[in-house]
N, C-alpha and C positions, 0 to 999 in steps of 0.2 A: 869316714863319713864323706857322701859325694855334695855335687854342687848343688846348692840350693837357689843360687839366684846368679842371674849374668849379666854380669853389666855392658852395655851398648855404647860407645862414645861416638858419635857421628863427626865428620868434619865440620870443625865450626866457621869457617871460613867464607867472609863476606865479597869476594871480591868474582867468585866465579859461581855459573848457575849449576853447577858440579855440587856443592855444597848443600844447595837446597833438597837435591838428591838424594843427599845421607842422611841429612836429617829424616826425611820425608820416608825413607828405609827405616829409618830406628822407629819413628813413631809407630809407621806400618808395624814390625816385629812385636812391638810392646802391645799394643791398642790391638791388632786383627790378629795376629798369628800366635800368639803367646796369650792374650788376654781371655780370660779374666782372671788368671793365677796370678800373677804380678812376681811372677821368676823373672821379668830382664826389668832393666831399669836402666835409665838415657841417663848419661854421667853429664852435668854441666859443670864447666870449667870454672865458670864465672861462681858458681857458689862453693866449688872445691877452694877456687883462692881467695874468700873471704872467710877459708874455714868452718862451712856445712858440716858439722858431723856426720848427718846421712849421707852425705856424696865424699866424705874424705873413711867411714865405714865403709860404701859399697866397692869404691876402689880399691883397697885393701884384701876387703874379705871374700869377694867377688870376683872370677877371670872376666877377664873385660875384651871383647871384641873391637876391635876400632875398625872401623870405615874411613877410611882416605879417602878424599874425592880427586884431587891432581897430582902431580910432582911434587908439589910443596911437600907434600905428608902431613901437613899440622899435626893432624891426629896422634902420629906416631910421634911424634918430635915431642908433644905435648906429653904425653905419657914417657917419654926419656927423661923428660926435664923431670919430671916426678921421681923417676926410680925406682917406674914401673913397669914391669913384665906386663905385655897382653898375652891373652890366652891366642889369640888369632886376629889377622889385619885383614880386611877386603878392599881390595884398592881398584877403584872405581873405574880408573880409565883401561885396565885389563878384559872386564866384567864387558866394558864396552866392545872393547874389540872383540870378545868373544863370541856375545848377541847381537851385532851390530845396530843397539841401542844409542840414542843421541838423548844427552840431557835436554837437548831445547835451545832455545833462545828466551827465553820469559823467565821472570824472577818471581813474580809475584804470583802469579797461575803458574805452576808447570806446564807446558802443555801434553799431550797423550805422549809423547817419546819419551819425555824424562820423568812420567808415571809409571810407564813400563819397566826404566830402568830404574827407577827406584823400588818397584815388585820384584824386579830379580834379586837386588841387592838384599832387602828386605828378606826373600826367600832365602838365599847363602845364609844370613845373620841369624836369621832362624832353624835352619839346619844345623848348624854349628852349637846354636842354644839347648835346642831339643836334644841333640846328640849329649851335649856335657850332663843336663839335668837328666837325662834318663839313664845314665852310667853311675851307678851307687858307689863305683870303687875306684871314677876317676880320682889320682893321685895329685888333685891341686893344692898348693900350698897357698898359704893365707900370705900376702905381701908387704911391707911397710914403706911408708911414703919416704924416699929419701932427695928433696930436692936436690939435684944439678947445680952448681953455681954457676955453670957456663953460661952465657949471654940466655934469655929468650931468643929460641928460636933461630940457631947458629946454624944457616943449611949450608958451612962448608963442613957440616959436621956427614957421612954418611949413615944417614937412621936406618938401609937395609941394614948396611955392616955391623955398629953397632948394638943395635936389635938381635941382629943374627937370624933375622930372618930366612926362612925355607919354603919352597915351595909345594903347597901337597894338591893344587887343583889351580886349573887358571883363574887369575885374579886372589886365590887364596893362599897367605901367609901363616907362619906360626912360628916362632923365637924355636931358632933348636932346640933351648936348653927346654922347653918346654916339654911335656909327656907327648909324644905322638895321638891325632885324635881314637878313641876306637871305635870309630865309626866312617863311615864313607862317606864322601859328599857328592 
């Protein structure tokens, strides 16, 4: 049986306007590009660890996309801490250099740069999504939550390594162990 639904985890990270960016991608993906099927769904953290069963199902059952907005990785770090595989990462500051996209300066309004760059991002997360949900014999395995005991959020930890992260497109990632996508981005 292939994917039925993908989960989106945006950087949740308050300290840079990078963050607002992924969010503002995820919701894009869910709400305009995916919508009205309701195949992707925005993972939040905050109800994962007060033990949401829909958000500790969707992570599980669901290959989960994360968006990184900086070096930090939260995203990814976040989902280690879990002892969870993503199906693929899009890490933001690559995306940038690539389209030479600027988040902005503004938090509150994005302004028109880091809208654009959050439509490109949006668009990747969506490609990725469509490609798994329209594949009936993607080989996904269902995951189980296995927290980390390591501190929150240890970045002398390396989360490309590992992750095991691979490169198959600029700015996009995917865990080797993971099935190759079978689709082109």
């Amino acid at each position: 049986m292939g994917v039925e639904k993908v989960c989106i985890y945006p950087c949740g990270g308050i300290g840079l306007i990078v963050s607002c960016v992924a969010r503002l991608a995820a919701y894009i993906s869910e709400e305009e590009l995916i919508h009205p099927s309701g195949k992707i769904g925005i993972l939040s953290p905050s109800s994962l660890l007060r033990g949401l069963e829909e958000d500790r199902r969707m992570v599980e059952e669901c290959p989960t996309v994360v968006i990184d907005g900086c070096a930090h990785q939260c995203g990814s770090n976040f989902l280690l801490l879990l002892g969870i595989e993503p199906i693929a990462r899009i890490y933001t500051p690559e995306i940038m250099l690539e389209t030479h996209l600027e988040p902005g300066r503004t938090r509150k309004e994005l302004e028109e740069s880091g809208k654009l760059l959050a439509r490109e991002v949006a668009r990747q997360a969506t490609t990725i999504a469509r490609g798994l949900l329209e594949t009936p014999d993607y080989p996904y395995l269902r995951q189980t939550l296995r927290p980390n005991p390591a501190p929150l959020f240890d970045y002398s930890v390396d989360v490309e390594k590992e992750l095991g992260y691979v490169s198959v497109a600029p700015g996009i990632y995917r865990p080797a162990v993971m099935p190759p996508f079978p689709f082109r981005l």
